[in-house]
C-alpha positions in Angstrom: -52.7 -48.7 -39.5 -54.2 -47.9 -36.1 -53.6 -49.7 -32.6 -56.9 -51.0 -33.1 -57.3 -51.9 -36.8 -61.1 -53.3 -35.8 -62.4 -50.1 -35.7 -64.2 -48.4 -38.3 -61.6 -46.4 -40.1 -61.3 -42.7 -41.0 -61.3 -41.6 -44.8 -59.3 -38.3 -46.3 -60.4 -38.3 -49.6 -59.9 -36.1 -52.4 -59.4 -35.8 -55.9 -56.4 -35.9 -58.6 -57.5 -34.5 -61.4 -58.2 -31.0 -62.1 -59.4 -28.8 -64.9 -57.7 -27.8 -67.6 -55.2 -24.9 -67.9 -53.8 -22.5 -70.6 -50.1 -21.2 -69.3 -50.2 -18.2 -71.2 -52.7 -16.8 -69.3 -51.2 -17.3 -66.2 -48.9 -15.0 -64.5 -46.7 -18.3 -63.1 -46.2 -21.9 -64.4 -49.8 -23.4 -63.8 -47.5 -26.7 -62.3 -44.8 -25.2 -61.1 -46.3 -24.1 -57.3 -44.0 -21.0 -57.3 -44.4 -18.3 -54.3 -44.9 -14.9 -54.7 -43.7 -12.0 -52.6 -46.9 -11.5 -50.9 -46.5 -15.7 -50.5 -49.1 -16.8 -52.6 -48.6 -20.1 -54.4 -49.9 -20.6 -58.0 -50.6 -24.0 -59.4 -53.7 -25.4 -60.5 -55.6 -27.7 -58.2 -54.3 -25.8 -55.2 -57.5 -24.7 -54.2 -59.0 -27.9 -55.8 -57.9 -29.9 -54.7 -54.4 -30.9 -54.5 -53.5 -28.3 -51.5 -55.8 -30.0 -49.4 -54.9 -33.8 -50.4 -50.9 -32.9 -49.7 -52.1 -31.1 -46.8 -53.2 -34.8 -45.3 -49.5 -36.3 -46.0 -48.1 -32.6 -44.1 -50.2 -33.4 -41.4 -49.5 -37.1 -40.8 -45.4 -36.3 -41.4 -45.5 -34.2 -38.5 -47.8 -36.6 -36.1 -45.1 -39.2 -37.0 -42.4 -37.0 -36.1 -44.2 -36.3 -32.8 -44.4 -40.1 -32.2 -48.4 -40.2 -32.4 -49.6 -43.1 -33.4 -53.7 -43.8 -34.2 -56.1 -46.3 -32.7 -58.3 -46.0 -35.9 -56.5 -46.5 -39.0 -56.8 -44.1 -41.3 -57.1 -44.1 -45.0 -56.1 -41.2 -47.1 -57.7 -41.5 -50.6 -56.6 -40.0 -54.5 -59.3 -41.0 -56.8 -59.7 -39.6 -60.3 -62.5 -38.6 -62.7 -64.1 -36.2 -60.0 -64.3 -33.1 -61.8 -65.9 -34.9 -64.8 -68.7 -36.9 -62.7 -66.7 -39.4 -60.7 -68.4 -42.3 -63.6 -65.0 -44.1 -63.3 -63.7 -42.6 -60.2 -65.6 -42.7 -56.7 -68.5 -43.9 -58.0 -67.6 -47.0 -59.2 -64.9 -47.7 -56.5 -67.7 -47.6 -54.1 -69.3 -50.4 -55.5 -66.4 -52.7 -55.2 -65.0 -55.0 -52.1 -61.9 -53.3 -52.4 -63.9 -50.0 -50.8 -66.3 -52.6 -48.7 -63.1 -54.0 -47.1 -61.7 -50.4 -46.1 -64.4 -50.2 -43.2 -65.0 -46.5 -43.0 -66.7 -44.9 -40.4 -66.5 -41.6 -41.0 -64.9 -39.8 -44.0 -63.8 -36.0 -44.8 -64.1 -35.0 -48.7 -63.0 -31.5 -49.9 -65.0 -28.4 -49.0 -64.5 -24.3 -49.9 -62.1 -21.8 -49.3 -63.4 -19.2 -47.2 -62.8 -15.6 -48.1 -63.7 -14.8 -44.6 -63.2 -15.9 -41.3 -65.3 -18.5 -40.8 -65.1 -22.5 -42.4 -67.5 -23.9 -44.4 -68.9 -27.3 -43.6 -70.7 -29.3 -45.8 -73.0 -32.3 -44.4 -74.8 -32.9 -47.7 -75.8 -32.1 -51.2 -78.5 -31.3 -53.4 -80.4 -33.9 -55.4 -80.2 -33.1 -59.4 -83.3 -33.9 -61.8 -83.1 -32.9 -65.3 -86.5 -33.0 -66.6 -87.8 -33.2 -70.2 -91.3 -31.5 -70.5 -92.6 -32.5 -74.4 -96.0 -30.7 -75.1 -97.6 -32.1 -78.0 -100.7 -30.2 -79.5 -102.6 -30.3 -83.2 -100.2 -28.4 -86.0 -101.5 -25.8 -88.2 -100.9 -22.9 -89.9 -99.6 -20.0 -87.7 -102.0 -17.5 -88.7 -105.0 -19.9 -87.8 -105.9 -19.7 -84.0 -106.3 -23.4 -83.6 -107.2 -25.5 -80.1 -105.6 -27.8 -78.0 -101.9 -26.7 -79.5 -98.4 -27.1 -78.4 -97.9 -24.1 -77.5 -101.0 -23.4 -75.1 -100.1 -26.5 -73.0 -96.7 -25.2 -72.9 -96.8 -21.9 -71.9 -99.1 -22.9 -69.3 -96.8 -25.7 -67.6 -93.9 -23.1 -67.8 -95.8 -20.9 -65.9 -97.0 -22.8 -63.4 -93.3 -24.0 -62.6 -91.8 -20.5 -62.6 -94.3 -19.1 -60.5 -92.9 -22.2 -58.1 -89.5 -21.0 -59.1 -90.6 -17.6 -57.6 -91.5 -18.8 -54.6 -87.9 -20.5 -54.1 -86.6 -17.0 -55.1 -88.3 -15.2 -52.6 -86.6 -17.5 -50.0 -83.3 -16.5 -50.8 -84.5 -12.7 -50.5 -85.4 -14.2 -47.1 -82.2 -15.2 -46.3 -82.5 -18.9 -46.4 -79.2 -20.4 -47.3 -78.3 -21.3 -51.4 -78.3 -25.4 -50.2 -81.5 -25.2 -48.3 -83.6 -23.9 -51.4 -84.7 -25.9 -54.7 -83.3 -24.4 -57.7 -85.3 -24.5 -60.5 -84.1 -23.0 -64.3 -85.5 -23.9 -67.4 -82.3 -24.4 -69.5 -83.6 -25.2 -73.0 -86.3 -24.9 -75.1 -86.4 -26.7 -78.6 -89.2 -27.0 -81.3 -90.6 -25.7 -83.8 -90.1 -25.2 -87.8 -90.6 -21.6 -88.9 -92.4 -19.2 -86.9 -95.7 -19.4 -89.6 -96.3 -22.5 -88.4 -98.1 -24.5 -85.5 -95.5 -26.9 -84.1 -96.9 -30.7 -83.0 -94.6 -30.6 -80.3 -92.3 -28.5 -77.7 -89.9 -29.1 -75.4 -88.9 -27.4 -72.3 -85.7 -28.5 -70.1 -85.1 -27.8 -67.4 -82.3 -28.3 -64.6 -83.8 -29.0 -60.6 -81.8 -29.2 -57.4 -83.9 -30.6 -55.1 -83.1 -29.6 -51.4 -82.2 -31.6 -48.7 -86.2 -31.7 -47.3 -88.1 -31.9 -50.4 -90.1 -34.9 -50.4 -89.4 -36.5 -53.9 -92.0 -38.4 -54.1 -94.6 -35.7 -53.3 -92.1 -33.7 -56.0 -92.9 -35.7 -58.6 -96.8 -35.7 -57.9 -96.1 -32.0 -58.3 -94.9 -31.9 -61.6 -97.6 -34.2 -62.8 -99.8 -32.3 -61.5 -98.7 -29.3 -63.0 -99.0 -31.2 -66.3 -102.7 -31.9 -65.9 -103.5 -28.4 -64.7 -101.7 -27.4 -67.8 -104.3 -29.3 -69.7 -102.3 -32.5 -70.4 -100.2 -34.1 -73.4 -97.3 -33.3 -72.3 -95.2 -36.1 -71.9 -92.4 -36.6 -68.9 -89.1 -37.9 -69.1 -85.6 -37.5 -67.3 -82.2 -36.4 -68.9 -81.0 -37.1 -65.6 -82.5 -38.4 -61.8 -80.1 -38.9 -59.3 -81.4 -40.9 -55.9 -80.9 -38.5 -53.2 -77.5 -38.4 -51.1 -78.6 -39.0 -47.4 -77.2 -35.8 -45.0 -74.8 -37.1 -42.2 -76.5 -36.2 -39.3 -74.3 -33.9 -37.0 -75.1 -33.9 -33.7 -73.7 -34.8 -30.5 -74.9 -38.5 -30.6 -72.0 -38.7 -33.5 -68.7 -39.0 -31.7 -66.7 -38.2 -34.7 -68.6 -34.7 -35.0 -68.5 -33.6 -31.4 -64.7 -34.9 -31.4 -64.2 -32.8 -34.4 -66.3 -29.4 -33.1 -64.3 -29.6 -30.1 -61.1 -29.7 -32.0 -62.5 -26.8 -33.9 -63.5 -25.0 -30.6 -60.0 -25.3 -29.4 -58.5 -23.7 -32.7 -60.7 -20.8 -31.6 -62.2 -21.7 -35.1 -65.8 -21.0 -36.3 -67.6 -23.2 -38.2 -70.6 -22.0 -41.3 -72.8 -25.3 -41.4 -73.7 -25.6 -44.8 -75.2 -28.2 -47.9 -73.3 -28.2 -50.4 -75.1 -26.2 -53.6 -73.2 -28.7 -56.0 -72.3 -32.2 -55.8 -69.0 -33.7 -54.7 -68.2 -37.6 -54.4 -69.3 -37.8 -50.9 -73.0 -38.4 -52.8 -71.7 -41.8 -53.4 -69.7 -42.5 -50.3 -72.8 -41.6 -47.9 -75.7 -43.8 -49.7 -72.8 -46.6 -48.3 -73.8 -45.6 -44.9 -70.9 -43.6 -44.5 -71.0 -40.2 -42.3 -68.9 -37.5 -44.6 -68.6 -33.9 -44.3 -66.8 -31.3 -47.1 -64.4 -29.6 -45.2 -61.4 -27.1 -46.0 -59.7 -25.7 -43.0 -58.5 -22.3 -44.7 -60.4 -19.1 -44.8 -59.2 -15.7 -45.7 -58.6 -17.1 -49.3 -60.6 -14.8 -52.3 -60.5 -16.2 -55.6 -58.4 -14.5 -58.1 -60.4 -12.3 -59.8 -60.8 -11.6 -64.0 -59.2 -7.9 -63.1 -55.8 -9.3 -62.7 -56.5 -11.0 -66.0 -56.8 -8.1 -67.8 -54.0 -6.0 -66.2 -51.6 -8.2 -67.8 -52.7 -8.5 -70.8 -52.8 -4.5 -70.8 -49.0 -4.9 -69.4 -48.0 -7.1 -72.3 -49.1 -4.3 -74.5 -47.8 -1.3 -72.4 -50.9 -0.3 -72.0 -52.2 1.6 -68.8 -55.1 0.4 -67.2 -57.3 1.4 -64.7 -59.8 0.2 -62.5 -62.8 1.7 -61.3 -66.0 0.9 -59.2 -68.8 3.1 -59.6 -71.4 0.9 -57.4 -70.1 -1.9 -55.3 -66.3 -2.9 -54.4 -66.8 -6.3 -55.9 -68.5 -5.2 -59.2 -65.3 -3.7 -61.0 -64.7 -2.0 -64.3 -61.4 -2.0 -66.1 -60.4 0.3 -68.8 -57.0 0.2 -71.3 -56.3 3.4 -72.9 -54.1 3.3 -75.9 -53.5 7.4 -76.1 -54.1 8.8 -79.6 -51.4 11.0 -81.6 -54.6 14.0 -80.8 -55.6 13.0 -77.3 -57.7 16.3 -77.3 -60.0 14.7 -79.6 -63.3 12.5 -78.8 -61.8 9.0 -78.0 -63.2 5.5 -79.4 -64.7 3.0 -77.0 -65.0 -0.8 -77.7 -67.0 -2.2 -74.7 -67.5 -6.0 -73.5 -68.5 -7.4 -70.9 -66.7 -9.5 -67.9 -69.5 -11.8 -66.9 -71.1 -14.4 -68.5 -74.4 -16.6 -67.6 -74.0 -19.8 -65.5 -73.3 -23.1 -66.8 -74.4 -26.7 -65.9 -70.7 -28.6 -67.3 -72.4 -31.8 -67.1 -74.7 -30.7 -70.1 -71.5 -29.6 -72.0 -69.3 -31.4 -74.6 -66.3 -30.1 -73.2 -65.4 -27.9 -70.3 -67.2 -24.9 -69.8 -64.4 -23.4 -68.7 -61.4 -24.7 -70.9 -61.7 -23.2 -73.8 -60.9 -26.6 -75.8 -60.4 -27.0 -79.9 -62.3 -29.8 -81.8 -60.9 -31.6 -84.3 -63.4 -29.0 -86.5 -61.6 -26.3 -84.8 -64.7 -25.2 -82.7 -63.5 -23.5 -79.4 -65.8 -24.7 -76.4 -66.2 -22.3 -73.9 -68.7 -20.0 -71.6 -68.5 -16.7 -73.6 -67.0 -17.2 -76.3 -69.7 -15.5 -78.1 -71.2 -13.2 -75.1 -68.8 -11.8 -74.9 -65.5 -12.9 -74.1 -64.3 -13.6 -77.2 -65.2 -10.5 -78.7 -63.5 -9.0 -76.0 -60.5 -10.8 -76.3 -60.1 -9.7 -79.8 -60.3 -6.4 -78.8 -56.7 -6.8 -77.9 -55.3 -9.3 -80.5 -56.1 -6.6 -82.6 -54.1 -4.2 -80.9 -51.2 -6.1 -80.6 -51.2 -6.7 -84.2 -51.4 -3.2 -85.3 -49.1 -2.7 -83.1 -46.4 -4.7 -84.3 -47.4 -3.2 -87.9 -46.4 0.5 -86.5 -49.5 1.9 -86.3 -50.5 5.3 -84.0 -54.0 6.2 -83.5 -55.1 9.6 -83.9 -57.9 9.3 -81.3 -57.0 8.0 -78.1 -59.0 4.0 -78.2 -60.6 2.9 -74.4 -61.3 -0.7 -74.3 -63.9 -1.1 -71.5 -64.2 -4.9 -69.7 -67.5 -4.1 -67.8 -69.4 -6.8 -65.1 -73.1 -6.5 -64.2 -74.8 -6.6 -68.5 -76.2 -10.2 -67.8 -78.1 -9.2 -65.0 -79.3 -6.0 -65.9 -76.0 -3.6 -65.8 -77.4 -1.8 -62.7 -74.0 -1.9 -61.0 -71.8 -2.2 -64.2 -72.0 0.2 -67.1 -75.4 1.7 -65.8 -73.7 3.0 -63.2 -70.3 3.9 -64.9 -71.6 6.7 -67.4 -73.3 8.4 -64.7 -69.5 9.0 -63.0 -67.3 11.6 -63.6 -64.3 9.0 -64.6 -66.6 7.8 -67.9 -67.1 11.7 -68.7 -63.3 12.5 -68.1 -63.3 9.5 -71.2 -64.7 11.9 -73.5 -66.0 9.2 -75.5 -67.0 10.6 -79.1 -68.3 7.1 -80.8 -68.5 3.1 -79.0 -69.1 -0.2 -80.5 -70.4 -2.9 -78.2 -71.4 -6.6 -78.5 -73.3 -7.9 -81.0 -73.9 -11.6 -81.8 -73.0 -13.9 -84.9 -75.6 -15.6 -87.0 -75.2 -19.1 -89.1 -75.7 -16.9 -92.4 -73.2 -14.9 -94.8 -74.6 -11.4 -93.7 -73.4 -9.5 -90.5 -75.2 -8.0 -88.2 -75.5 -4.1 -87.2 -77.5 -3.1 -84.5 -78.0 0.9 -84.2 -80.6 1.0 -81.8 -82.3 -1.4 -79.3 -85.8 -1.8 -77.7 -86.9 -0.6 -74.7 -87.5 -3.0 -71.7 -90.7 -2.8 -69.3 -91.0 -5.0 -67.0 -94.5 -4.5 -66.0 -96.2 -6.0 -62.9 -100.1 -6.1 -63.0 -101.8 -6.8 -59.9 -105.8 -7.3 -59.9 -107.8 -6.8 -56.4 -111.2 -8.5 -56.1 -113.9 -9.6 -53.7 -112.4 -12.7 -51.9 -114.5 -15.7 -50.5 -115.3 -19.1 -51.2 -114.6 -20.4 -54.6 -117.6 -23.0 -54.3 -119.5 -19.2 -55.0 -119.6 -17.4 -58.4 -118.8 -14.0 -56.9 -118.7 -11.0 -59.2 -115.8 -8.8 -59.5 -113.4 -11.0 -58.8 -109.1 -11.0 -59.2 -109.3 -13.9 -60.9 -111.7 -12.3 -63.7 -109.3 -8.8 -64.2 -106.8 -10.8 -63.9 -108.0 -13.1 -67.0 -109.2 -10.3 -68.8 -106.2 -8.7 -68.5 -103.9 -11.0 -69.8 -106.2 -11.9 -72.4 -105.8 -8.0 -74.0 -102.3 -8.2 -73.5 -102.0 -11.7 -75.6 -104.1 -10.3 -77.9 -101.7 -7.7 -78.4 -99.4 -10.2 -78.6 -100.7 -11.9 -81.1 -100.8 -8.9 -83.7 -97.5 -8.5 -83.0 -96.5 -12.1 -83.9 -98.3 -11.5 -87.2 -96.1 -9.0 -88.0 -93.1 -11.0 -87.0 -94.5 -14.0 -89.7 -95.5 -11.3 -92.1 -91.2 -11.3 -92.6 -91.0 -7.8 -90.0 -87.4 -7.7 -88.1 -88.1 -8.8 -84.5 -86.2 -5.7 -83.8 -89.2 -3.8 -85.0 -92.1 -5.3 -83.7 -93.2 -5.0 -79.7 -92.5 -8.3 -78.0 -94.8 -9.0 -75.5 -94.4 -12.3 -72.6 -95.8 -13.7 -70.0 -93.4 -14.8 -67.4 -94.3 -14.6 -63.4 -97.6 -15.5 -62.1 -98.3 -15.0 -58.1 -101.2 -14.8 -56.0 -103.7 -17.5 -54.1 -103.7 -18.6 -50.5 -105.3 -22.1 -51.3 -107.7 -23.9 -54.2 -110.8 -23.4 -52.1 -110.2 -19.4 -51.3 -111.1 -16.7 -54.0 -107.8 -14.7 -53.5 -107.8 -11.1 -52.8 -105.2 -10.3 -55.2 -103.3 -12.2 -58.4 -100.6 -10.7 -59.9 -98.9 -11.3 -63.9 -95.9 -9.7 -64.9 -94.9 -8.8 -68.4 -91.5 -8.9 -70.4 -92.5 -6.1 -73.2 -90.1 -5.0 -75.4 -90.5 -1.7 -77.4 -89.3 -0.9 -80.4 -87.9 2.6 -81.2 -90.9 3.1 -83.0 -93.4 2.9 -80.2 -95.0 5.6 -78.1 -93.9 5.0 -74.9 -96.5 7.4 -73.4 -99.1 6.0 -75.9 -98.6 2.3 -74.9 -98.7 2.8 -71.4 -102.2 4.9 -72.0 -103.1 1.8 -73.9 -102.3 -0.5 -71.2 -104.2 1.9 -68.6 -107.1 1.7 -70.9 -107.0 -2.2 -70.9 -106.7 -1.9 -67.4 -110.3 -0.1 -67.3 -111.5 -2.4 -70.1 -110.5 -5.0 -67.5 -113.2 -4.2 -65.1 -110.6 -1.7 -63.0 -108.7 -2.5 -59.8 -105.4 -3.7 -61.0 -102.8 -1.5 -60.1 -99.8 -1.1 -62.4 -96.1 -1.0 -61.6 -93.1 -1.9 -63.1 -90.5 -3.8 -61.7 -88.1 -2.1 -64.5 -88.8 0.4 -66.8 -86.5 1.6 -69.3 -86.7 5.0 -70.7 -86.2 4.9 -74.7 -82.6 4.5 -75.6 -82.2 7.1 -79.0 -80.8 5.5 -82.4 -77.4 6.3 -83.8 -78.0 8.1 -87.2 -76.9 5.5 -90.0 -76.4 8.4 -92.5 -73.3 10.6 -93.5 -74.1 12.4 -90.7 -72.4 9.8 -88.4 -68.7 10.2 -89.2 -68.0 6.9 -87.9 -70.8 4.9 -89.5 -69.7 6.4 -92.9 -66.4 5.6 -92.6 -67.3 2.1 -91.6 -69.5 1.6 -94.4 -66.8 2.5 -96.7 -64.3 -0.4 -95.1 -67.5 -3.0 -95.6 -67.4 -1.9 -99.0 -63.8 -2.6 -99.4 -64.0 -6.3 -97.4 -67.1 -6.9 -99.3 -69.5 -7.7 -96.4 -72.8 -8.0 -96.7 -73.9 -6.1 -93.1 -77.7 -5.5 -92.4 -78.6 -2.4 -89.9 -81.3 -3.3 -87.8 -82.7 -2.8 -84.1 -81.4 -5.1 -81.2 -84.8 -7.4 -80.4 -83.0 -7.6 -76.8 -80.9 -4.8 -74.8 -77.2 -4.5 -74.6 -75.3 -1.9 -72.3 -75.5 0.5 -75.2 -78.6 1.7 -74.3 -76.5 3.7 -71.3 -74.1 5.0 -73.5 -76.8 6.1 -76.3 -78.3 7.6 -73.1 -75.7 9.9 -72.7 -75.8 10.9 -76.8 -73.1 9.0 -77.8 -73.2 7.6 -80.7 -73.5 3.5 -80.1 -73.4 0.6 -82.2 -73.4 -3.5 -82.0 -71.1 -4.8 -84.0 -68.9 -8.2 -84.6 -67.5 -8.8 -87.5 -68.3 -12.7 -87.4 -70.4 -14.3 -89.6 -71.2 -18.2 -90.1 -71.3 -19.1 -86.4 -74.7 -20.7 -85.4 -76.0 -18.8 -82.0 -75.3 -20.6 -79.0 -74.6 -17.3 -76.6 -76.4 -18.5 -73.2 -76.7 -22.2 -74.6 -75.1 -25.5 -73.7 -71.7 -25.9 -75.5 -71.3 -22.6 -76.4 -68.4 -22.2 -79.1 -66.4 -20.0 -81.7 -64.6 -21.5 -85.2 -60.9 -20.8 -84.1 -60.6 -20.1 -87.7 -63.5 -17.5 -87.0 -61.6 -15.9 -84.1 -58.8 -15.2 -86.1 -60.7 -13.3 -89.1 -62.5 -11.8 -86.1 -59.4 -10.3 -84.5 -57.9 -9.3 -88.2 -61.1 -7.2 -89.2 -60.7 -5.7 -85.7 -57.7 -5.0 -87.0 -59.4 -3.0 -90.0 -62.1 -1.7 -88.1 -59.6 0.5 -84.9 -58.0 2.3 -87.9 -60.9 3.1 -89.0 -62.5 4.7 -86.4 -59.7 6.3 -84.7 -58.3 8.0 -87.7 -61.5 9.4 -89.7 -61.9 13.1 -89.6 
């Protein structure tokens, strides 16, 4: 209580709950806040955010024991729920009298740990929309090119908001801060009943973070918009709309914030002014009227990264391990070697990858991060199936052969690699052009693959070969209330128009019961270009996602997209923001050692496994760039595909058979001739 209890009051707030833990994978008891020698304390929450709540009852401790006593009374608040959306935590207490009668004037919620020098200070939050976009068109018969469809209104709306996306994206390239930008992701896409037919609807999710400035109204007129420029029918609704948080205002009109900068200022401490890319519980405590800032005073603090993970689970199985970084300090690759009987040999690599896509939890069943069982013994968790679990099993496999005794006679690598969702450029790219991956002497690898809801597995020998190709038309500009000739906007329509044709052959052979490995998959996904609707632009610019299967010409198709180019009245240039060179296929003969001797342990498990061509792109394609033989390969069948989906998830019974045929498949491969 302060000296002058009719004050406003201060608030301390933060939150008890925290996310779950597993204690085997920790190095110290995930409660028992032991320090290490380098004085690090472990215990969950103490980043989030149970150091910083005991922090307030340290602090106060000592102000008693220095006799200070406050003219503003302060309240120092532990509410629950916050980690799972604060339904029956903050935002319901703010609602009450109870929180009415506490009288705050100012509060301070949690913030970030700073891995640098400076503190983070967050004066407000994102707004989140989940929008539902439902195109509804006339159904037919796939093969029939029918108007006014599903799927013309929706590729059209999705264009026209990732080309808005773009535009957000080329503000970060700008430098404009994560919080100050509105992110925009399309999330899911559902509809459809079997690719021969004409679906009467589609629907497109996606997930919106609306920056502090964006004017929600004129937001929403946006998106309808975009709806009727897309030629209508497509109906609008929201998973979620939040109201937006107002910012606290931080200037020196706020007595609170200059007394606080000038406390700052006198710990000769610097201060990152920041919104906050998530949400925290001040978004209920400010629409109150309620100044609140996010705030953490401790910088210098780096996350503990998935490398340490991995080193112990190669100590458990005295293994060594080593980690290198063939690109950037913070994109690291760790290898385990188990040394073969006849290290002279060419060694066995079984690759995974580190990362994984992002999540949005509140869209999940269960935490994202927790790894949680069902009572159907379904394992929720990012990567799971791309590709942590896969990578995981890697070494329960190990550990079980070796408690059976068993020696390789090739020396096995097990490579955890970052960078694959993003491209590789910095992960395994990078890695086999370094003398370390050649000092491997990798004879044979097996990468990710992916399960399938059916009985058969899944080989993949080979893998397309990614273009991503950036078409930009020039044109006489001027006024669009004149029909000019030679135009962007005309190469630019013709253009696209060869290309979709294209496309369309290609989807005929995908309906005609042709593996999507084998056909070329062409899409349309950025659109640029225009300085306003009453201007004939100068320039417009598509870019392509095309796919190539091992089949394909490369030379040939890219004369056959010059040609279109000419076809297209000239003047578009052609570029590619990526452009893959072809990735050769692993022989699935007797000629492959490996393969053969695989094929004879599916024959003895009595798996039913189909060889076909990876319709997307793995890191093999750098390892079958450096003539090593690479396949995909998971030997986990009657798992419906959720990699990159909401609630991803592995049987646990699943896992288990995964890591046992592992257990089949090192033998295997290590010990054939």
């Amino acid at each position: 209580m302060g000296t002058n209890p009719e004050l406003p009051t201060i608030l301390l707030n933060s939150h008890m709950d925290v996310v779950p833990v597993y204690p085997e994978s920790w190095s110290h008891p995930p409660f028992g806040a032991e320090i290490d020698a380098q004085g690090r304390i472990f215990a969950r929450g103490s980043q989030d955010t149970k150091g910083q709540g005991t922090a307030y009852l340290g602090a106060v401790r000592q102000l008693q024991d220095e006799g200070f006593q406050p003219k503003r009374t302060l309240h120092i608040m532990y509410v629950p729920d916050e980690e799972i959306g604060a339904d029956h935590g903050m935002k319901a207490f703010v609602e009450t009298q109870e929180f009415r009668d506490l009288n705050i004037g100012f509060a301070i919620d949690e913030g970030a740990t700073a891995p640098f020098e400076s503190l983070f200070v967050f004066n407000a939050e994102k707004t989140r929309w989940a929008p539902i976009f439902k195109a509804k068109g006339n159904p037919g018969h796939g093969a029939i090119l029918a108007e006014k469809t599903s799927g013309e209104g929706f590729s059209r709306l999705i264009a026209k908001i990732m080309n808005y996306r773009q535009m957000q994206m080329a503000k970060l390239q700008n430098g404009v801060p994560w919080g100050n930008v509105t992110s925009i992701n399309l999330t899911k896409v559902q509809g459809g009943i079997q690719t021969n037919v004409i679906p009467e609807e589609l629907s497109a999710f996606f997930d919106i973070r609306l920056a502090l400035d964006e004017d929600q109204d004129a937001y929403l007129e946006m998106l309808k918009g975009f709806i009727e420029e897309a030629g209508g029918n497509i109906e609008l609704t929201f998973e979620v709309k939040d109201n937006p948080s107002p910012p606290t205002i931080l200037d020196d009109s706020d007595p609170f914030w200059v007394t606080f900068k000038d406390t700052m200022t006198e710990l000769a401490s610097s201060l990152d002014l920041q919104i906050m890319p998530g949400v925290t519980d001040m978004r209920f405590v400010r629409p109150k009227g309620v100044r609140a800032i996010g705030f953490n005073p401790m910088n210098h603090t780096p996350i503990r990264p998935c490398v340490e993970f991995l080193q112990r689970q190669a100590d458990s199985l005295n293994l060594p391990s080593t980690v290198h970084h063939p690109s950037l300090p913070e994109k690291p690759i760790v290898v385990i070697t188990w040394q073969g009987s006849e290290p002279e040999l060419p060694t066995i690599l079984l690759n995974s990858h580190m990362d994984v896509v992002p999540v949005y939890a509140e869209s999940w069943s269960h935490p994202p991060f927790g790894a949680e069982i069902d009572p159907q013994g379904r394992i929720y968790a990012r990567g799971t199936q791309d590709t942590k679990g896969q990578g995981m099993a890697y070494l329960g496999a190990i550990r079980q052969l070796q408690s059976q005794g068993f020696q390789p006679k090739r020396t096995l690598h097990i490579t955890y690699v970052p960078d694959e969702e993003i491209g590789g450029k910095h992960g395994m790219k990078a890695f086999v052009e370094t003398q370390e991956f050649r000092d491997l002497n990798v004879g044979f690898a097996l990468d990710e693959s992916s399960p399938f809801d059916v009985e058969n597995y899944f080989l993949f020998y080979a893998e397309k070969t990614m273009w991503r190709t950036i078409l930009t038309a020039t044109g006489q500009p001027g006024h669009a209330a004149i029909l000019s000739e030679n135009t962007a906007g005309e190469k630019f329509a013709a253009i696209i128009a060869k290309l979709m044709d294209r496309r369309q052959i290609e989807m005929e052979k995908v309906q005609e019961g042709i593996p999507l490995g084998n056909v070329t998959s062409i899409n349309l996904t950025k659109v640029s270009g225009g300085v306003q609707t009453n201007v004939i632009p100068e320039k417009l610019t598509a870019t392509f996602d095309i796919r190539l299967p091992p089949q394909e010409d490369l030379d040939e198709f890219e004369g056959q997209l010059r040609q279109w180019i000419e076809e297209s009245g000239g003047g578009i240039e052609l570029s590619f923001e990526e452009k893959d060179i072809k990735s050769p296929y692993v022989p699935i003969d007797n000629t492959n050692p490996q393969y053969a001797a695989l094929q004879d342990l599916f024959t003895e498990l009595n798996f039913d496994v189909r060889n076909e061509v990876l319709p997307m792109v793995s890191d093999s394609r750098y390892i079958r760039g450096k003539n090593i033989p690479a396949i995909g390969f998971i030997p986990m069948n009657k798992t419906p595909l959720l990699a990159h989906d909401h609630n991803e998830f592995i049987y646990a019974s699943k896992y288990i058979e995964m890591i046992e045929n592992f257990a089949k498949i090192i033998p295997k491969l290590t010990n054939e001739s």
